[in-house]
PDBQT receptor file of N, H, CA, C and O in Angstrom, charges set to zero:
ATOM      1  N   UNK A   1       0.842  -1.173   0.000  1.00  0.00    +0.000 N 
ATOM      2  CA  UNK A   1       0.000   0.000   0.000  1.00  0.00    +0.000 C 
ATOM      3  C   UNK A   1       0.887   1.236   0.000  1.00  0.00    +0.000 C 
ATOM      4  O   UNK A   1       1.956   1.293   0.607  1.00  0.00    +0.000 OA
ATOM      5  N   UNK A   2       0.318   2.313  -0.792  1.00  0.00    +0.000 N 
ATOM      6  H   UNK A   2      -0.551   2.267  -1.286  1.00  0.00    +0.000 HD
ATOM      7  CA  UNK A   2       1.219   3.051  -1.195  1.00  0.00    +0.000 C 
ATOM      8  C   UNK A   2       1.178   4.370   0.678  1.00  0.00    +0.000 C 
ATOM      9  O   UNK A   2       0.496   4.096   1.666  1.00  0.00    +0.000 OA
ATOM     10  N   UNK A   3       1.833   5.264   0.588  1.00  0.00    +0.000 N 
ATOM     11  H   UNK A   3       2.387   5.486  -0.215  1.00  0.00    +0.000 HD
ATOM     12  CA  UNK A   3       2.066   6.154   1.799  1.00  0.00    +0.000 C 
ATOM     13  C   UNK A   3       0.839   7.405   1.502  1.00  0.00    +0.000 C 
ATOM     14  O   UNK A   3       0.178   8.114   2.260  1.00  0.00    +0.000 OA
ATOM     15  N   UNK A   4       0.896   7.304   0.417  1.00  0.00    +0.000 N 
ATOM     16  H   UNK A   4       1.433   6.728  -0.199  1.00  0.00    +0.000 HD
ATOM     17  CA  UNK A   4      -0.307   8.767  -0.096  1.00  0.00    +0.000 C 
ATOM     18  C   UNK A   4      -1.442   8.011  -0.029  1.00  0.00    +0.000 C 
ATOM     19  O   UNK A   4      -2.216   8.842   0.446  1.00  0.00    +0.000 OA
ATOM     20  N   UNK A   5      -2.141   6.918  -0.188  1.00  0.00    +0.000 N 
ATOM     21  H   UNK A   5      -1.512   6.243  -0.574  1.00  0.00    +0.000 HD
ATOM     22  CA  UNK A   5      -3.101   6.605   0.136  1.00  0.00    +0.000 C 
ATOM     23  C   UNK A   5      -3.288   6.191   1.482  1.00  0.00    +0.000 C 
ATOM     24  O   UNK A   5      -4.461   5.910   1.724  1.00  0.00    +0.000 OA
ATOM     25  N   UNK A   6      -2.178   6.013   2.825  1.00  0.00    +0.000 N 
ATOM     26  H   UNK A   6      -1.224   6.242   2.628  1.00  0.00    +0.000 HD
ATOM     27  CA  UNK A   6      -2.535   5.837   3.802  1.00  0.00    +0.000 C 
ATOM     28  C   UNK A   6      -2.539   7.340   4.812  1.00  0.00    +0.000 C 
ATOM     29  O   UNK A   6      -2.667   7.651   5.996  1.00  0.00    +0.000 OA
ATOM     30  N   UNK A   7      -2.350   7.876   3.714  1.00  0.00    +0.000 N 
ATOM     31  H   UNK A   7      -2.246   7.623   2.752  1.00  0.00    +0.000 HD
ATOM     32  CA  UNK A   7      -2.325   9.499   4.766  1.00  0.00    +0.000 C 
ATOM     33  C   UNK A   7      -3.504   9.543   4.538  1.00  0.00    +0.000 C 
ATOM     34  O   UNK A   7      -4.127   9.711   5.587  1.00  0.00    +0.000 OA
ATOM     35  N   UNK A   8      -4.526   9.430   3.134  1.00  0.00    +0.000 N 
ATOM     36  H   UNK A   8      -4.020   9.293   2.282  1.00  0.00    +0.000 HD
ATOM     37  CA  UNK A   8      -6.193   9.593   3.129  1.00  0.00    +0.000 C 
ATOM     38  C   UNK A   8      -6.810   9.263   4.020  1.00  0.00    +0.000 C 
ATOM     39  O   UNK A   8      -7.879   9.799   4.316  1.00  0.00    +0.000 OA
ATOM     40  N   UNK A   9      -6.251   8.241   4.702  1.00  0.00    +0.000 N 
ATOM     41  H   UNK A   9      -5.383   7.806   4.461  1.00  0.00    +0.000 HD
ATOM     42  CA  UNK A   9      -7.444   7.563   5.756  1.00  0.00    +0.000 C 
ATOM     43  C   UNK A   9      -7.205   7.788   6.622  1.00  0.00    +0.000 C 
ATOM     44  O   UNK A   9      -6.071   8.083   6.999  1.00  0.00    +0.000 OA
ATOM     45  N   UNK A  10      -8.665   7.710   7.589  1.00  0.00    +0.000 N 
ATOM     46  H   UNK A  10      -9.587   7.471   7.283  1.00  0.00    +0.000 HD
ATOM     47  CA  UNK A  10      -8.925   8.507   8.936  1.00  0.00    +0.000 C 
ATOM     48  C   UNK A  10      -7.877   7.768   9.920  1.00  0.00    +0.000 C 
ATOM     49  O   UNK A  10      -7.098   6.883   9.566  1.00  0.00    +0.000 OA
ATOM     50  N   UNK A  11      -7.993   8.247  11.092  1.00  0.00    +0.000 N 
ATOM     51  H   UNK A  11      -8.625   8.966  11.379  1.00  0.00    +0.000 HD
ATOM     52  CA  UNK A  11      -7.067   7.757  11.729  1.00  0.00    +0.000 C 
ATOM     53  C   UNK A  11      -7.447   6.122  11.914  1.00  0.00    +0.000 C 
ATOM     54  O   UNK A  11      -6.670   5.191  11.701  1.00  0.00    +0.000 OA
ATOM     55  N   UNK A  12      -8.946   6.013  12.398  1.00  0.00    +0.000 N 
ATOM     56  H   UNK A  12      -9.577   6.769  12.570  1.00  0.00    +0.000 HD
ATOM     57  CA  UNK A  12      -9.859   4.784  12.842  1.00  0.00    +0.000 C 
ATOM     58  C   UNK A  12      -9.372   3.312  12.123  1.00  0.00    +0.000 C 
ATOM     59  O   UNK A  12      -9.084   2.183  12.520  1.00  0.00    +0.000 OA
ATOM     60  N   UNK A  13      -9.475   4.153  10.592  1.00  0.00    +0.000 N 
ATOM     61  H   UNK A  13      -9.709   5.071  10.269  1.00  0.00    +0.000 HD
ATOM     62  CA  UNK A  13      -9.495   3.407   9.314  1.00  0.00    +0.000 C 
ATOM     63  C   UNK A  13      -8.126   2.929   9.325  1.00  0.00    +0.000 C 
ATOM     64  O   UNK A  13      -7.963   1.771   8.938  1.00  0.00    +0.000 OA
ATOM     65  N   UNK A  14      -7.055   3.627   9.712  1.00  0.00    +0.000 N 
ATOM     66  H   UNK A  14      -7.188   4.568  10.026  1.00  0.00    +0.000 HD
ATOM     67  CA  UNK A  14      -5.773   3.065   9.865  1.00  0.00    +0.000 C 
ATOM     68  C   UNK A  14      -5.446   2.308  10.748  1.00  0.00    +0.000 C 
ATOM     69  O   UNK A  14      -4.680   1.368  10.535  1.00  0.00    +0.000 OA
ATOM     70  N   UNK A  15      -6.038   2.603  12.084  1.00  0.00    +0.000 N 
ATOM     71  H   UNK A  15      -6.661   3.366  12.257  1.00  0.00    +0.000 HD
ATOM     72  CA  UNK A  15      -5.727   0.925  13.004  1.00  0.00    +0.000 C 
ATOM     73  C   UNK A  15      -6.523   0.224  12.811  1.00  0.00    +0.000 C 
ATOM     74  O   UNK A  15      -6.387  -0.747  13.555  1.00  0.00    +0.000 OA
ATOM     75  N   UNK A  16      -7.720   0.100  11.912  1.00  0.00    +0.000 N 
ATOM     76  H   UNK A  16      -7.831   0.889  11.307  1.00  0.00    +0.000 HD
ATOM     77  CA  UNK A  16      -7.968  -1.182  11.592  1.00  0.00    +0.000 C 
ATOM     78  C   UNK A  16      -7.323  -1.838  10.494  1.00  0.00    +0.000 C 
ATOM     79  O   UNK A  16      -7.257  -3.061  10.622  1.00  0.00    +0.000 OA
ATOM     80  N   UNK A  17      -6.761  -1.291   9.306  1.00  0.00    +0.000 N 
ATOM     81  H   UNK A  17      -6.814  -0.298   9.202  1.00  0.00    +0.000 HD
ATOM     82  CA  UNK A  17      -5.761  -1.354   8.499  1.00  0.00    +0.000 C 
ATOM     83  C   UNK A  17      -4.479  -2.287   9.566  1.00  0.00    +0.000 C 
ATOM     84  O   UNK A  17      -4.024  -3.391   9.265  1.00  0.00    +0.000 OA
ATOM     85  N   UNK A  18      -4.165  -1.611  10.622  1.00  0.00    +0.000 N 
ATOM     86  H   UNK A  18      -4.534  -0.714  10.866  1.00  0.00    +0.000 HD
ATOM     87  CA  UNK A  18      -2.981  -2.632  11.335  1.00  0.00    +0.000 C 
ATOM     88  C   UNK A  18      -3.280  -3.226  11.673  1.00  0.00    +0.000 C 
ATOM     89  O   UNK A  18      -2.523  -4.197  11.700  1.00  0.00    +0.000 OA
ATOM     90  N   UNK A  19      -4.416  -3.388  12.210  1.00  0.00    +0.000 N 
ATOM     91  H   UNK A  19      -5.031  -2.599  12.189  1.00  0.00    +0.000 HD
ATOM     92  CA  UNK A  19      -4.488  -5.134  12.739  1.00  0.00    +0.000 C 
ATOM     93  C   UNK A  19      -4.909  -5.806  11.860  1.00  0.00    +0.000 C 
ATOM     94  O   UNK A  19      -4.994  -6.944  12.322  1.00  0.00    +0.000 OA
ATOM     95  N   UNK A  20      -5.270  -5.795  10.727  1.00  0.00    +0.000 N 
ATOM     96  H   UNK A  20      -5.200  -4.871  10.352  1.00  0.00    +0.000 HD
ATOM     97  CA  UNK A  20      -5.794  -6.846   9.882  1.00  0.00    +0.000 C 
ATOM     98  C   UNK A  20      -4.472  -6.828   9.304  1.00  0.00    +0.000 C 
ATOM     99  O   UNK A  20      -4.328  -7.982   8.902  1.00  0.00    +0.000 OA
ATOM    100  N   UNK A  21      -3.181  -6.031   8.968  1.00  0.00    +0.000 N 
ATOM    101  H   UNK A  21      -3.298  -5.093   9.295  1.00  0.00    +0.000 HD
ATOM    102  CA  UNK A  21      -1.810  -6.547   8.809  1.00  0.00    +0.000 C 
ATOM    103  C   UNK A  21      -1.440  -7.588   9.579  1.00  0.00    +0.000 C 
ATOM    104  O   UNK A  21      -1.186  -8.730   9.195  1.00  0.00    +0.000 OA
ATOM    105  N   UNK A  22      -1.418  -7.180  10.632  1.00  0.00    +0.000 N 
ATOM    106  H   UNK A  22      -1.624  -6.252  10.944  1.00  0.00    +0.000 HD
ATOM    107  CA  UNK A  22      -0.838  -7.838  11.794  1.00  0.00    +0.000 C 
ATOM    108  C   UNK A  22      -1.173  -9.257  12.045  1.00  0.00    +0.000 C 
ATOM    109  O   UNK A  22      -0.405 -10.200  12.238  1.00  0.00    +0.000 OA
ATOM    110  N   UNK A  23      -2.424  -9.233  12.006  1.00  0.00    +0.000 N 
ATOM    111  H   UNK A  23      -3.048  -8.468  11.849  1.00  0.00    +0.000 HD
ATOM    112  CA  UNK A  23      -3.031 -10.659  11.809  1.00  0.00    +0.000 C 
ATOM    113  C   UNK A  23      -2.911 -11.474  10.626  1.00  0.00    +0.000 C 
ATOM    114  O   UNK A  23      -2.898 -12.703  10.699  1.00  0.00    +0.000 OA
ATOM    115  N   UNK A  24      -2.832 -10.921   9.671  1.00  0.00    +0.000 N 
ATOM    116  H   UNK A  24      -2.843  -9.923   9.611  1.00  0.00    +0.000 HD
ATOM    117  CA  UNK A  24      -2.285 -11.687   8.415  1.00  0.00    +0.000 C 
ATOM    118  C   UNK A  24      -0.801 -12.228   8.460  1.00  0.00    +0.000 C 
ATOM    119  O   UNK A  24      -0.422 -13.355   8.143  1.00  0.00    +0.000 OA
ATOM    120  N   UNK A  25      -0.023 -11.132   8.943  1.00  0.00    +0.000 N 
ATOM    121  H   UNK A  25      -0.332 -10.217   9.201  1.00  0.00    +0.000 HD
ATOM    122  CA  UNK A  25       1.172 -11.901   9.303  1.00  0.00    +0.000 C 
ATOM    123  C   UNK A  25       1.561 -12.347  10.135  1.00  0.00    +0.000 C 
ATOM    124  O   UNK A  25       2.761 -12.338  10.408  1.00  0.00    +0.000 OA
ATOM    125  N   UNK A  26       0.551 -12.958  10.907  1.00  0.00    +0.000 N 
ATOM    126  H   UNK A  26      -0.424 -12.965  10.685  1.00  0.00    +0.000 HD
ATOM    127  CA  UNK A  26       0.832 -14.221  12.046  1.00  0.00    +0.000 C 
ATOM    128  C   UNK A  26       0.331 -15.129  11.159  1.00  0.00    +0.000 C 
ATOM    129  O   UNK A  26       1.038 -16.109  10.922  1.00  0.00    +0.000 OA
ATOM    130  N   UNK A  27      -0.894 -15.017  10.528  1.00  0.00    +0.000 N 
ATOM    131  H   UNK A  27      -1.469 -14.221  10.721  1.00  0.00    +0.000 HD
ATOM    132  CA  UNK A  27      -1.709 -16.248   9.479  1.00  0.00    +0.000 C 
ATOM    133  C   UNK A  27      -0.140 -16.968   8.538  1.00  0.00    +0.000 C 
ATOM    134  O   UNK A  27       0.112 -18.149   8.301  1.00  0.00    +0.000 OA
ATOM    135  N   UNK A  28       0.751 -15.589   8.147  1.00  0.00    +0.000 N 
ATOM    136  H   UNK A  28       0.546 -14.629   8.339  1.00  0.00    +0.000 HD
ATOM    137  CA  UNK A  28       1.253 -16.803   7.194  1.00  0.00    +0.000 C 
ATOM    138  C   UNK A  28       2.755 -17.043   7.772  1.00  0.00    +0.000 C 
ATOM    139  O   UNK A  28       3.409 -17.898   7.174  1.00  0.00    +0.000 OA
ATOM    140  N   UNK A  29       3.319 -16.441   8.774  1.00  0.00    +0.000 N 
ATOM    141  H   UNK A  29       2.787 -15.747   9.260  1.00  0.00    +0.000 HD
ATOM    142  CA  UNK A  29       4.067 -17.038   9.674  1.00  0.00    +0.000 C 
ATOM    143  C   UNK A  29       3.648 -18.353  10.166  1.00  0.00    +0.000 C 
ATOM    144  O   UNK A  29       4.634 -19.038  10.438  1.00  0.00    +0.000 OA
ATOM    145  N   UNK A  30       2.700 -18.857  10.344  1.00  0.00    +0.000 N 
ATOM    146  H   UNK A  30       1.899 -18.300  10.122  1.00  0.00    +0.000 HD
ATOM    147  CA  UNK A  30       2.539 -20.064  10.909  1.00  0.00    +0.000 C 
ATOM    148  C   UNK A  30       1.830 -21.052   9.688  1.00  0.00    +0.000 C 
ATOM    149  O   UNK A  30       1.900 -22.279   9.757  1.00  0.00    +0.000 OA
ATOM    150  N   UNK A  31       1.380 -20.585   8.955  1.00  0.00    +0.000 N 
ATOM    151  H   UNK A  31       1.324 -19.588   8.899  1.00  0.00    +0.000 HD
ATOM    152  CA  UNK A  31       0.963 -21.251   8.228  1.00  0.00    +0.000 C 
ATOM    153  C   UNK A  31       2.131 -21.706   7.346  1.00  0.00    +0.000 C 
ATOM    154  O   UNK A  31       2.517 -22.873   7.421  1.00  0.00    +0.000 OA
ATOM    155  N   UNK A  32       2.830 -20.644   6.335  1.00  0.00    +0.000 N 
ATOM    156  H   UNK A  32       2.516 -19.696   6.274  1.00  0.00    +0.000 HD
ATOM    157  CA  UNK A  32       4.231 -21.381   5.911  1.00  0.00    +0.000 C 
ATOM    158  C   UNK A  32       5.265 -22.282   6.640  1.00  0.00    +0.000 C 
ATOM    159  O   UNK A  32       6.148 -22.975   6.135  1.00  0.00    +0.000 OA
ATOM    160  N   UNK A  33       4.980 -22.128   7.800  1.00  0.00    +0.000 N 
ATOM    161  H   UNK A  33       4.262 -21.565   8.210  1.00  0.00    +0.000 HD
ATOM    162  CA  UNK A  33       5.857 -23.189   8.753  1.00  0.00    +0.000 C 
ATOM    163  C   UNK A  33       6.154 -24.556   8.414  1.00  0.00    +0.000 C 
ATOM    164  O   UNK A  33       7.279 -25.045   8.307  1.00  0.00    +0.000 OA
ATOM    165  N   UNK A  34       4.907 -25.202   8.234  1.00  0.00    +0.000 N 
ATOM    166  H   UNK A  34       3.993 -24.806   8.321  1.00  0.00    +0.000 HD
ATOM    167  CA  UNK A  34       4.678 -26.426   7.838  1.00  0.00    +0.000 C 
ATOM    168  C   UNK A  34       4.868 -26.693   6.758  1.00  0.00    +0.000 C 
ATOM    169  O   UNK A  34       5.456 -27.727   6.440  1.00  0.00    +0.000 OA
ATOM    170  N   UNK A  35       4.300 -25.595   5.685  1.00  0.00    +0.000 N 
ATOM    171  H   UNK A  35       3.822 -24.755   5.943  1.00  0.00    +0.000 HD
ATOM    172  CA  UNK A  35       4.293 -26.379   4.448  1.00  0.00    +0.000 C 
ATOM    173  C   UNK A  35       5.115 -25.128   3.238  1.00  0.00    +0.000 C 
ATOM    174  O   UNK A  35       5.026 -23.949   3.583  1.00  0.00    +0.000 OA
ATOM    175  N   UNK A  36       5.649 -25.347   2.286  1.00  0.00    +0.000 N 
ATOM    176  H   UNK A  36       5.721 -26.304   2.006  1.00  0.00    +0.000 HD
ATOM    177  CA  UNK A  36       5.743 -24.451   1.698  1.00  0.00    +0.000 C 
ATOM    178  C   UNK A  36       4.971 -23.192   1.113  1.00  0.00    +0.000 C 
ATOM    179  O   UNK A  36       3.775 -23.158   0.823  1.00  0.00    +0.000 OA
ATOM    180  N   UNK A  37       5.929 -22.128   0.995  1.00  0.00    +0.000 N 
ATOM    181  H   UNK A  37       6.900 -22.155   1.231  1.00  0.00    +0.000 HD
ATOM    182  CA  UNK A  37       4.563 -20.859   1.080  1.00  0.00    +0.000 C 
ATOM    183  C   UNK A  37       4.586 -20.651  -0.217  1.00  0.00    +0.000 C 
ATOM    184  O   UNK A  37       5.668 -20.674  -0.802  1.00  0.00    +0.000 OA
ATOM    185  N   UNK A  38       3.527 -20.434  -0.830  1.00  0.00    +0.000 N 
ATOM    186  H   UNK A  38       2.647 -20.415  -0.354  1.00  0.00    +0.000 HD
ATOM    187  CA  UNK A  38       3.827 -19.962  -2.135  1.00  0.00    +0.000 C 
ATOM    188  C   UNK A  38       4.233 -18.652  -2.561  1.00  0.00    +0.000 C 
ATOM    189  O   UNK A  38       4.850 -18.613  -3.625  1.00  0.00    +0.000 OA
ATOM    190  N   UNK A  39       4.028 -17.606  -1.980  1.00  0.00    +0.000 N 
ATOM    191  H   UNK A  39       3.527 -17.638  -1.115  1.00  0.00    +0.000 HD
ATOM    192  CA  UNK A  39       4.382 -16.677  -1.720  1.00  0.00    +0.000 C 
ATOM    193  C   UNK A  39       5.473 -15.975  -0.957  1.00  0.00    +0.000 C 
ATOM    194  O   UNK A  39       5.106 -14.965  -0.356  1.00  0.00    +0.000 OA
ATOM    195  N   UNK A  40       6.509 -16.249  -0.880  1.00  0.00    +0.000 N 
ATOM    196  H   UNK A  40       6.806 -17.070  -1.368  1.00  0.00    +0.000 HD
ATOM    197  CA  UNK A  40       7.839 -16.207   0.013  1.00  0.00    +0.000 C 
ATOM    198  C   UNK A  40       7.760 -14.440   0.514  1.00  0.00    +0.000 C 
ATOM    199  O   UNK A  40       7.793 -14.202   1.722  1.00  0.00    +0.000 OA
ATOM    200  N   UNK A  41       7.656 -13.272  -0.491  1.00  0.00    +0.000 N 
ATOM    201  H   UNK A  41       7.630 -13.465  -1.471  1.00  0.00    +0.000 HD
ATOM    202  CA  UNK A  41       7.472 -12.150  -0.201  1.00  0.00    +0.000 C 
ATOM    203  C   UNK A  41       6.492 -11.424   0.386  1.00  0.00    +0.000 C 
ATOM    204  O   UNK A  41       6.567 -10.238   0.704  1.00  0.00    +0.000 OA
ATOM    205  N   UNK A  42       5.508 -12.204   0.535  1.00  0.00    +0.000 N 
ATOM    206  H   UNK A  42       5.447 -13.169   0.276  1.00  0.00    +0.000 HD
ATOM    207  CA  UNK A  42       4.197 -11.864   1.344  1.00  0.00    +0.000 C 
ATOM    208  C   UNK A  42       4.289 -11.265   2.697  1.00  0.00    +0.000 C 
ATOM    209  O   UNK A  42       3.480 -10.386   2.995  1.00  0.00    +0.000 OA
ATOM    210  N   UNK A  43       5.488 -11.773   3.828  1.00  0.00    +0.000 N 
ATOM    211  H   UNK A  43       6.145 -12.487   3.586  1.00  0.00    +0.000 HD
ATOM    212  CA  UNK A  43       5.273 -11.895   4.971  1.00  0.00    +0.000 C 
ATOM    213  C   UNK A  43       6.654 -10.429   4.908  1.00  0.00    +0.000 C 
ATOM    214  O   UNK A  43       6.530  -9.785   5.950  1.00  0.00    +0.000 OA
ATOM    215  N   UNK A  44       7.291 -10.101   4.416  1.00  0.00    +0.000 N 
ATOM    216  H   UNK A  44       7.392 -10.624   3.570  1.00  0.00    +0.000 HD
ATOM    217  CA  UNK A  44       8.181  -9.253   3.690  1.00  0.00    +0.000 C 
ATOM    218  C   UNK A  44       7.269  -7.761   3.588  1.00  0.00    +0.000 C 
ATOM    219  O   UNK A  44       7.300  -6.777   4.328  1.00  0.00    +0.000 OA
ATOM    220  N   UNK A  45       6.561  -8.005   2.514  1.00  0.00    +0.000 N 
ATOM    221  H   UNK A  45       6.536  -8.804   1.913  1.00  0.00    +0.000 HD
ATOM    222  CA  UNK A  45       5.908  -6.703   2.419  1.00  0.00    +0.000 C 
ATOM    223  C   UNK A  45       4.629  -6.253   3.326  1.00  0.00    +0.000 C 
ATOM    224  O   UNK A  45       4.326  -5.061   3.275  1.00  0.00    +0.000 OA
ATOM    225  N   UNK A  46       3.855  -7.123   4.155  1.00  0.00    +0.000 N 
ATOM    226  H   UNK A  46       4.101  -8.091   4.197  1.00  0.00    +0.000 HD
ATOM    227  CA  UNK A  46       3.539  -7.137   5.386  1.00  0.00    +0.000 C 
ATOM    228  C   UNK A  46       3.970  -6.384   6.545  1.00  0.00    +0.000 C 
ATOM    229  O   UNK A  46       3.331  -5.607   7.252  1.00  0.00    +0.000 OA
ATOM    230  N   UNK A  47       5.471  -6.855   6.620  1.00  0.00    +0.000 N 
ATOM    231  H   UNK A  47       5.991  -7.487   6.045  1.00  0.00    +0.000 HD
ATOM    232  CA  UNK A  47       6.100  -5.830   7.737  1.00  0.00    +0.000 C 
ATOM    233  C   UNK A  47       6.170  -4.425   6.777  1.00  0.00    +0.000 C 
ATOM    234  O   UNK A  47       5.636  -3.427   7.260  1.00  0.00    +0.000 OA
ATOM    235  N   UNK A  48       6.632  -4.339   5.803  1.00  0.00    +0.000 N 
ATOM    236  H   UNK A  48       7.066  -5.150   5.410  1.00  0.00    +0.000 HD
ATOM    237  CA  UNK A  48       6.700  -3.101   5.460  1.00  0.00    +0.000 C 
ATOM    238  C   UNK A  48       5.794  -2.396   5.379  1.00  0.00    +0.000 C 
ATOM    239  O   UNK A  48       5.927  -1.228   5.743  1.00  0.00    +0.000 OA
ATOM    240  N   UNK A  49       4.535  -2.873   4.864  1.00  0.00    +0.000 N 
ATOM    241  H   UNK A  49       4.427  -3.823   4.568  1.00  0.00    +0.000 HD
ATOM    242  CA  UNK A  49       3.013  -2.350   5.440  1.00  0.00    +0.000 C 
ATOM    243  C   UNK A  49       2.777  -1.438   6.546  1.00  0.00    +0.000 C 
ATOM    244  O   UNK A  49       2.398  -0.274   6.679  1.00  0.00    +0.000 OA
ATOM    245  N   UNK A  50       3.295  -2.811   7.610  1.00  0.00    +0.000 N 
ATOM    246  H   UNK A  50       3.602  -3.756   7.503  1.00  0.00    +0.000 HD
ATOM    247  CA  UNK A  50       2.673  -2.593   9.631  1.00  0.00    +0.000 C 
ATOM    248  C   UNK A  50       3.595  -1.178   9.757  1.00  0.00    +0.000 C 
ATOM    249  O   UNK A  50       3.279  -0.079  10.213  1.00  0.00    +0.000 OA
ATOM    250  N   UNK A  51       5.020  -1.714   9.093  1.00  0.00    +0.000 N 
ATOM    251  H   UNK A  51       5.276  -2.607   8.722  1.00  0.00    +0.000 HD
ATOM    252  CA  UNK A  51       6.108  -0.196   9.528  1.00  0.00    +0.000 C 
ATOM    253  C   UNK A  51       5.252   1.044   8.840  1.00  0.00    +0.000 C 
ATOM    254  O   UNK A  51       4.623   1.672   9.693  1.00  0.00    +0.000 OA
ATOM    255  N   UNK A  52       5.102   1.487   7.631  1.00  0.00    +0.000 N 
ATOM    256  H   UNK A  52       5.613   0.978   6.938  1.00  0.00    +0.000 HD
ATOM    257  CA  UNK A  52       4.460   2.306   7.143  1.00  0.00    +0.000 C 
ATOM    258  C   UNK A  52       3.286   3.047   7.678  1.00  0.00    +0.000 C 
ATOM    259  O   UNK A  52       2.893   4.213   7.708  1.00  0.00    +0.000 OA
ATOM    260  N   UNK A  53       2.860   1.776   8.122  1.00  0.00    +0.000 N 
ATOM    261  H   UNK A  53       3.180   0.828   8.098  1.00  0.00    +0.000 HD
ATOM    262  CA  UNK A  53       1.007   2.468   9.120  1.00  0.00    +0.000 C 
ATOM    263  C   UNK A  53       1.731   2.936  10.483  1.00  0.00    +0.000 C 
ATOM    264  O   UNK A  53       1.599   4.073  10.937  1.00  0.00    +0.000 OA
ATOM    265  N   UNK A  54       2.370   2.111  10.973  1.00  0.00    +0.000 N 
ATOM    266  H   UNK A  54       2.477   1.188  10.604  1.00  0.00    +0.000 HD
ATOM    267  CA  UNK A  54       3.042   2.920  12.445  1.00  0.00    +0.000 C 
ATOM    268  C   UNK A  54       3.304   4.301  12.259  1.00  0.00    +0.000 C 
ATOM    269  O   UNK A  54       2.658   5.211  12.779  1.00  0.00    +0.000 OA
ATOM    270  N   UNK A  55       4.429   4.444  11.380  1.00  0.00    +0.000 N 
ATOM    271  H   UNK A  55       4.954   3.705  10.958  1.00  0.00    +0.000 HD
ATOM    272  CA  UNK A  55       4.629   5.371  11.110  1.00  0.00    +0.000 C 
ATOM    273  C   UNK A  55       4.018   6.811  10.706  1.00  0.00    +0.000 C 
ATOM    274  O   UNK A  55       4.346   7.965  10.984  1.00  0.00    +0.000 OA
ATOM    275  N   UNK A  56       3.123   6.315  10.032  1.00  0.00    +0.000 N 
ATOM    276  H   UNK A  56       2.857   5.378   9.806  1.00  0.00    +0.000 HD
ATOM    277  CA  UNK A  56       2.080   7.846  10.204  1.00  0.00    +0.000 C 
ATOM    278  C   UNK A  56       1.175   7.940  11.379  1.00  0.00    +0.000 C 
ATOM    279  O   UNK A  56       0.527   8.949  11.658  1.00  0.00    +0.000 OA
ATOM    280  N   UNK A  57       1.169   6.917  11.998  1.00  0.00    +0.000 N 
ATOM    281  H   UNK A  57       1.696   6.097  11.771  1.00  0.00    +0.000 HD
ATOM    282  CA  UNK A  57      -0.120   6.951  13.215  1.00  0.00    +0.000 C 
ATOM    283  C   UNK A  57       1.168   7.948  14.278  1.00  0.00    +0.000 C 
ATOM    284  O   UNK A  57       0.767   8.960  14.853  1.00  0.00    +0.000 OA
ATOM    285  N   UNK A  58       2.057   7.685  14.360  1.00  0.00    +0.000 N 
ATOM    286  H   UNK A  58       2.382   6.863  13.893  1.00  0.00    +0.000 HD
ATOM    287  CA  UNK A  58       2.540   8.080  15.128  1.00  0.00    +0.000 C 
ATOM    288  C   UNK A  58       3.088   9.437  14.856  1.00  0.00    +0.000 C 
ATOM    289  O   UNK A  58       3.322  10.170  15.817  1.00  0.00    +0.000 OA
ATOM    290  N   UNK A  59       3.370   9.943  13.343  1.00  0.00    +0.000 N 
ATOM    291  H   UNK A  59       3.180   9.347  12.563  1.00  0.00    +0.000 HD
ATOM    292  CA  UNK A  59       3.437  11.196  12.626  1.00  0.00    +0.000 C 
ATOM    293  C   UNK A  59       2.168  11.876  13.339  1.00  0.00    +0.000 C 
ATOM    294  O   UNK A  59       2.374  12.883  14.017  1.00  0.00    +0.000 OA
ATOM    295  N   UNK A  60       0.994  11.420  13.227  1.00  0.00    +0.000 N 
ATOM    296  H   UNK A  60       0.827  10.602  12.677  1.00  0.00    +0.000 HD
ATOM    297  CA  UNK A  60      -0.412  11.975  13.218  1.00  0.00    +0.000 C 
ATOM    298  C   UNK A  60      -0.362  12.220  14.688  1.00  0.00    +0.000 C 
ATOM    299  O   UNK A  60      -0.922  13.277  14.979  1.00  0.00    +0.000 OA
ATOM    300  N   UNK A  61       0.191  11.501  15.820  1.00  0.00    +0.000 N 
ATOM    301  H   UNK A  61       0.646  10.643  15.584  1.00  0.00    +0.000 HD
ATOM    302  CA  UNK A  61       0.408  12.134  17.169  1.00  0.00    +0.000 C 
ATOM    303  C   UNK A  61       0.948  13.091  17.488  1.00  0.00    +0.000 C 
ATOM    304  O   UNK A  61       0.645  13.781  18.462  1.00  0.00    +0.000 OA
ATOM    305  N   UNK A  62       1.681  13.255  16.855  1.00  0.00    +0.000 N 
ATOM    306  H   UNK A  62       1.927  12.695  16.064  1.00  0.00    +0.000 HD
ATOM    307  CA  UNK A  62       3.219  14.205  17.022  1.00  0.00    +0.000 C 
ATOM    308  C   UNK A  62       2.091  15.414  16.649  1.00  0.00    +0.000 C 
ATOM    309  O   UNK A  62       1.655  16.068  17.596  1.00  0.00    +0.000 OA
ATOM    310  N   UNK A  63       1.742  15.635  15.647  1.00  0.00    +0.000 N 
ATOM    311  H   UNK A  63       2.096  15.104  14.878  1.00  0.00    +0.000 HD
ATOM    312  CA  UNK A  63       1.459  16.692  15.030  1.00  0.00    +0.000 C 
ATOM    313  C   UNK A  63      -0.213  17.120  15.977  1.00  0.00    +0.000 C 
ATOM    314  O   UNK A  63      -0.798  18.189  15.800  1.00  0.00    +0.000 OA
ATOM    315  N   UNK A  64      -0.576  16.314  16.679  1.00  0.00    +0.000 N 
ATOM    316  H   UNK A  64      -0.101  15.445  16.823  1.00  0.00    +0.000 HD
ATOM    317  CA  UNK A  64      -1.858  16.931  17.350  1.00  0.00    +0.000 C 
ATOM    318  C   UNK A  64      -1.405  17.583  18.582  1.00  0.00    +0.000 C 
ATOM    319  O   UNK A  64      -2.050  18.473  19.135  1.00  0.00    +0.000 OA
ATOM    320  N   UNK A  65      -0.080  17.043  19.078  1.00  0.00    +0.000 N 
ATOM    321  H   UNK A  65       0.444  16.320  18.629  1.00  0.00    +0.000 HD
ATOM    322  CA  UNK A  65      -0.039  17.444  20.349  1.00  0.00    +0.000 C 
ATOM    323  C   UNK A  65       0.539  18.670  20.307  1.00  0.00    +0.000 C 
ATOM    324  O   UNK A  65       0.716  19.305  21.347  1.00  0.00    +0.000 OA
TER     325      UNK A  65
């Protein structure tokens, strides 16, 4: 997800945006465990996701206080 489309969204809309990251990348952390993943970069651009959303949630603090 790109950074200009996560500045559009409300703040709300963005932690639900992280936890449905977050939870996806426990889904395929454990799920590739066992078996091969087909997707090897999935769990890769995931974190870069969760980092990205942190990152403005916490931009968006800075700047209210």
């Amino acid at each position: 997800m790109k950074t200009k489309e996560l500045r559009k969204k409300g703040k709300e809309e963005q932690l639900k945006l992280l936890a449905e990251k977050k939870k996806r990348l426990h889904d395929v952390r454990f799920s590739s465990e066992g078996a091969k993943a087909k997707n090897t970069k999935e769990a890769v651009n995931l974190r870069k996701d969760i980092a990205r959303i942190k990152t403005i949630v916490k931009e968006n603090k800075e700047n209210d206080q």
